[in-house]
N, C-alpha and C positions, 0 to 999 in steps of 0.2 A: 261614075260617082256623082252622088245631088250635090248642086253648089252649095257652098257655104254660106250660111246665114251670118252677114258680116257684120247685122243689126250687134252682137254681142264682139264687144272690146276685151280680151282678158290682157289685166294688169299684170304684169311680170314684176311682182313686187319682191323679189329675190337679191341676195348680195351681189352677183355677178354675172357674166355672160354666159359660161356654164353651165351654172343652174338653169339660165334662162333658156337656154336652148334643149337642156333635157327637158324642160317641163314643155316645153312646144312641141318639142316632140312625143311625149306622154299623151298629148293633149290630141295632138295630130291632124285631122282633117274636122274634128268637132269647133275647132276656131279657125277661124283666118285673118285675123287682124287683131293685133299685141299694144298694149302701150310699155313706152318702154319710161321710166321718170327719171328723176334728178337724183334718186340715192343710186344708182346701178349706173352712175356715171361714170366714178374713178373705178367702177369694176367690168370698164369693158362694153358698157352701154351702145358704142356707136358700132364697135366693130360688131356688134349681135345685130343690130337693125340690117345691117349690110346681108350677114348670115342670111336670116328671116326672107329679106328680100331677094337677095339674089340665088338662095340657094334652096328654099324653103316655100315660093311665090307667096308669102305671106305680105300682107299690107300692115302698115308702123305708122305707130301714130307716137310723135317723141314728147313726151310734157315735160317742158323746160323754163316755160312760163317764165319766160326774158321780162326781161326790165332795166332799160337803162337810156341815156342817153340815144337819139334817135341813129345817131351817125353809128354807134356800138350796135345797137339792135340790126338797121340795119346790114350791115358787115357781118353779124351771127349768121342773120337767117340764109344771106346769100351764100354764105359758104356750107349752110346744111341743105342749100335748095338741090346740090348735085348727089344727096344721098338716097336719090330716091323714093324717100319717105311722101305721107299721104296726108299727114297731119301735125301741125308744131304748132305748140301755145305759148302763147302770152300775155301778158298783162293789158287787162281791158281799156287802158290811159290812152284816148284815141292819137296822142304824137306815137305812143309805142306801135300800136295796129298801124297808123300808117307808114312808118318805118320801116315796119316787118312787111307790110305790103309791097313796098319799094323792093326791099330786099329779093325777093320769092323771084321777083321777076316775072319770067315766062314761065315757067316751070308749072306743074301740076300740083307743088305743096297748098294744101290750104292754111291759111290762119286762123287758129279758133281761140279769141278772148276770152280770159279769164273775168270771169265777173265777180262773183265774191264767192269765197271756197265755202265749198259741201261741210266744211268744217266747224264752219266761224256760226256762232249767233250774234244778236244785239249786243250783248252784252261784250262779247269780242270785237265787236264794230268802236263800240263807246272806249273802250283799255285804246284803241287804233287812232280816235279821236278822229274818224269818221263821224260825218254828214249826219243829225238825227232821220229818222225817219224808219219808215218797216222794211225789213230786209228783201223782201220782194219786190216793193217797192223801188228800191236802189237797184238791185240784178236787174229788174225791166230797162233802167233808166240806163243802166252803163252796157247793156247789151245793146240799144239803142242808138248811143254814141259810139258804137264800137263795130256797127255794121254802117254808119257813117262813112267812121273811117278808112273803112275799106274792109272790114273781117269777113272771111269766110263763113264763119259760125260763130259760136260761144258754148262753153262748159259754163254750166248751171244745173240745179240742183233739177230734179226732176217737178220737185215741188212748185216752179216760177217756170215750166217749159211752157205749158197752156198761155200764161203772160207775155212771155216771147212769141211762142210763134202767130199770136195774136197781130204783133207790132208788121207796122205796112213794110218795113225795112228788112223783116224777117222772109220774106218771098223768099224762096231760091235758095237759102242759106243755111247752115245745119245748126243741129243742137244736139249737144254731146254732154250728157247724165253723167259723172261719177254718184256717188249716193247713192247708189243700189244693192241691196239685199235681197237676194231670197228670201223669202218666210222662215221663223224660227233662226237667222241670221245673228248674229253677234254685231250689233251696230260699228263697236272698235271708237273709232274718234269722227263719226256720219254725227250730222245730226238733224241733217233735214233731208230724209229717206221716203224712197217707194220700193216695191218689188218690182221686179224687171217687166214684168207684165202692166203694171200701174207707169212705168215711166215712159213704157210705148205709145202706151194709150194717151197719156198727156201729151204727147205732142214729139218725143226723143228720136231723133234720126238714128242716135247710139246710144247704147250702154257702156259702161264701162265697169269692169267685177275682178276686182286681185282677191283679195283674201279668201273670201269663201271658196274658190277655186283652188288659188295656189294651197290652201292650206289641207284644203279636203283629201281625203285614203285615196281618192279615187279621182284627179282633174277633171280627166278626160268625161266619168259618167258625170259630172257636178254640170260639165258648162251642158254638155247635152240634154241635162235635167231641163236646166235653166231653159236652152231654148226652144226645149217641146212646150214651155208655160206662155213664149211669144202670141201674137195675136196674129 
């Protein structure tokens, strides 16, 4: 069997563990690496990552995107550092990264800071009473202080990856896209998008794709579409 191209993340944007494990398994050897988020938590979320990984060799990336006191963060992440997982977010606030840093330990999870969501524009910055300044501009600046603090990577738009992996702190470090569409896609609530193929090319160590997958007649041919269009 050819390895898996684990450049492609698919989002198990589904209610529960269940679903989530039939759609993996629909999906099958076309992905090897899941994100699991924050709504499929009270339905099972951890004990699916476990599944995935222990029973499925799949790699889990959990977006949890902590935030809190540093003592609380780090006590989270040390107790998710023994599930095996490959990747756990947080908030890009360099006390939170370096917290979550502490926490991880030895272990093999990386930290990847959130910087400002695939979601928000200016205008969502200013309602937040956020910093003026151009959104790209900020995502450079807090991915910056966020591979300071110790982050393994940063989730950024694909739009601001070129920006990043620019910065001298970005060596070595990933960058992991949500905001990706296929062509002819349904944006949903994205609003600073590339195609999977434009988010490689800028600079993306990963993609990351729920809906137009989970939702498609067909997952399994959707993500394989996707990753014949890789570079």
């Amino acid at each position: 069997m050819t390895q898996t191209d684990e450049r492609l993340i698919t989002a198990l944007d589904v209610p529960n563990a269940l679903e989530g494990l039939q759609l993996a398994q629909t999906i099958g050897d076309a992905c090897g690496f899941y994100k699991i988020g924050l709504g499929m938590l009270t339905g099972g979320g951890l004990a699916l990552a476990r599944e995935l990984i222990d029973e499925m060799d799949k790699r889990v990336f959990l977006d949890m995107k902590l935030f809190d006191i540093g003592n609380t963060v780090e006590a989270a992440v040390r107790g998710l550092a023994h599930y095996g997982l490959d990747f756990l977010t947080v908030h890009g606030d360099p006390h939170v990264v370096r917290a979550a840093s502490e926490g991880k330990g030895g272990s093999e999870l990386r930290i990847l800071a959130v910087t400002i969501l695939t979601s928000l524009d200016r205008a969502d910055l200013d309602a937040a009473l956020i910093k003026p300044g151009d959104v790209a501009d900020l995502v450079v600046e807090r991915a910056a202080r966020a591979f300071d603090a110790g982050a393994d990577g940063v989730i950024a738009s694909p739009l601001e990856a070129p920006l990043i992996r620019a910065l001298p702190q970005a060596e070595g470090r990933l960058i992991v896209t949500p905001g990706v569409r296929p062509p002819g896609s349904a944006l949903g609530d994205q609003k600073r998008v590339m195609t999977p193929a434009e988010a490689i090319h800028a600079g993306a160590d990963h993609i990351v794709i729920g809906r137009p997958i989970v939702r498609a007649s067909d997952p399994r041919a959707t993500a394989e579409a996707i990753l014949a269009t890789l570079p």
